[in-house]
N, C-alpha and C positions, 0 to 999 in steps of 0.2 A: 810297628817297629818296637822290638825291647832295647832301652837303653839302662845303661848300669847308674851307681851313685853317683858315677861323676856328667853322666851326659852323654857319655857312649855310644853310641850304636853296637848290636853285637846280632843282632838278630832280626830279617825283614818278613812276614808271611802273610799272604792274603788271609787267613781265616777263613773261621766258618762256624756260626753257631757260636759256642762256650773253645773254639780252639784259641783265640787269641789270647786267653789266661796263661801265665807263665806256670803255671801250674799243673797245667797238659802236658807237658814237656817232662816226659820222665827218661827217655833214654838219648843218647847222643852226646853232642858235644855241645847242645845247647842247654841242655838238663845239667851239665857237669858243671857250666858257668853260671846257671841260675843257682846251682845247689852252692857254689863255691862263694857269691856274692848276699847269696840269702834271698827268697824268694820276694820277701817284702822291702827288697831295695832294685828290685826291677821297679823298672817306669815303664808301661806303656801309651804307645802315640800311635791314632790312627790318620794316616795319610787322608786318603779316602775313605765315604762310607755311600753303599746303596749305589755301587756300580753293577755293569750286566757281568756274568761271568768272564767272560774275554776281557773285558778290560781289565778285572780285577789282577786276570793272569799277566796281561803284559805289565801293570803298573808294578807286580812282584817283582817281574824279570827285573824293570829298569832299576830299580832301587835294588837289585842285587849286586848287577852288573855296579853300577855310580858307588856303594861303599868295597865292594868287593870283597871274597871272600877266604877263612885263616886257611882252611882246607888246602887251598892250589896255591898260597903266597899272591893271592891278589888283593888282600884285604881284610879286613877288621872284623866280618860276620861270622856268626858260626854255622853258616847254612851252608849244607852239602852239596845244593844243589840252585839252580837258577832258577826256581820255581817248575812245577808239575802241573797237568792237566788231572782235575780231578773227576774222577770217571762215575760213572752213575751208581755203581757199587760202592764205593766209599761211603755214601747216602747211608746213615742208620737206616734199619727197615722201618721204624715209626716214622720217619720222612717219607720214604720214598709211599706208605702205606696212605698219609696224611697229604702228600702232594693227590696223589690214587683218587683218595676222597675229593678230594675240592675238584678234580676234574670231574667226577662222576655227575658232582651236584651243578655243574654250572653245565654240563650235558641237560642231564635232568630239568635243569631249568629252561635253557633253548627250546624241550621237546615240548613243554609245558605251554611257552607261550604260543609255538605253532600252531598247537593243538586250539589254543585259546582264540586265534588266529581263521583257523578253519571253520571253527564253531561260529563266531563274529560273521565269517561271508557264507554260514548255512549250509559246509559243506563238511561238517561232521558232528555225530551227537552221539549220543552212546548207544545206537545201535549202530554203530560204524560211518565209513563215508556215505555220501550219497552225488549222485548228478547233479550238475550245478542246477540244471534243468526241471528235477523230481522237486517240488515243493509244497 
């Protein structure tokens, strides 16, 4: 949540990464009220931290909904919207590249100790399997 110099509320967003900086904000009507209060008299406050995706999304909703927003004359935010489902694409591609990786290596590793596994009950060595039975 960015609040102003006085204590404010003006803006709620799950984040992600470096987006919680008021400083990401370049366009909108939230960029117009950071730029108009000065960047370094934003305050930010985080609700939550280290929730699953879903949660993260509904705890935006609720706290959109609760100050409500300038946009529709329901409130004091400058958010457009009631929060968004953020889709796998939004993901920079060094994320989704680096999620990529750490799945590969923790495959990699599973296949590694099967293997290690097989070899342990006699039933593979580097000239491939064998019968439980051939020994």
């Amino acid at each position: 949540m960015y609040t102003d110099q006085d204590n404010v509320p003006f803006y709620i967003g799950k984040g992600c990464g470096d987006r919680w900086r008021p400083s990401k904000h370049v366009n909108g009507h939230t960029a117009i009220k950071i730029n108009s209060i000065g960047v370094d008299n934003v305050k930010v406050y985080f609700f939550h931290e280290n929730l699953t995706e879903e949660e993260a999304l509904r705890q935006e909703k609720y706290w959109i909904k609760h100050f409500g927003r300038q946009d529709n004359d329901t409130g004091i935010l400058t958010n457009q919207k009631y929060g968004r489902k953020v889709k796998h694409k939004q993901y920079p591609k060094y994320k989704r590249i680096k999620l990529f990786e750490e799945a590969a290596k923790e495959i990699h590793k599973q296949c590694l100790d099967v293997i290690e596994s097989l070899i342990d009950m006699e039933l593979y060595s580097d000239e491939g399997f064998h019968d439980s039975e051939e020994k």
